[in-house]
C-alpha positions as CSV (number, residue, x, y, z in Angstrom):
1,X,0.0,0.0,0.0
2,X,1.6,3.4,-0.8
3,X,2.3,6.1,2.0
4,X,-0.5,8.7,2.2
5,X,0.8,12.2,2.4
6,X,-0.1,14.2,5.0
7,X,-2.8,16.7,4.6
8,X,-2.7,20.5,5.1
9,X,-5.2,23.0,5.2
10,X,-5.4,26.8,4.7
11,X,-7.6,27.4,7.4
12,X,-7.5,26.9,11.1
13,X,-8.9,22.9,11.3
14,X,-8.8,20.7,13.9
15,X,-6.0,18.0,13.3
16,X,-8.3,15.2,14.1
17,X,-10.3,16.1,10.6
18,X,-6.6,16.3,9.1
19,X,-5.5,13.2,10.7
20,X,-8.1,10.9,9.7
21,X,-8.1,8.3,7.8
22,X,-11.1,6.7,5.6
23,X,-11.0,3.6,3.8
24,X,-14.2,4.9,0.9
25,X,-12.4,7.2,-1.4
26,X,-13.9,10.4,-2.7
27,X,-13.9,11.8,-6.2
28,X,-11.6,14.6,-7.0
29,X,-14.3,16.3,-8.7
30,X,-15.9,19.4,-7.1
31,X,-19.2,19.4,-5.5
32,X,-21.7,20.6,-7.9
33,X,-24.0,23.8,-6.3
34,X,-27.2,21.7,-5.8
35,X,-25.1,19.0,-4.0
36,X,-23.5,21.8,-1.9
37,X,-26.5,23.4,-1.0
38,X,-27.9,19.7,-0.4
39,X,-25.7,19.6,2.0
40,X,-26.0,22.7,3.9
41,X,-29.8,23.7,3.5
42,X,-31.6,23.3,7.4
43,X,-33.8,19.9,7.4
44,X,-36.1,21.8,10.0
């Protein structure tokens, strides 16, 4: 299995977000607006 490089972040995140470790990849691609706002919109 190859080394995975550390991550780094422009903003101010908690290393335990930076530090973990997932075995489900994620696409490269960008979030599309209707995902993002998917996402964020309040389920109330």
């Amino acid at each position: 299995m190859a080394a995975i490089p550390p991550r780094v972040s422009e903003l101010p995140v908690d290393p335990q977000f930076l530090d973990r470790w997932s075995p489900r990849e994620f696409s490269p691609e960008p979030l599309t607006q209707v995902e993002l706002q998917t996402l964020l919109v309040n389920q109330n």
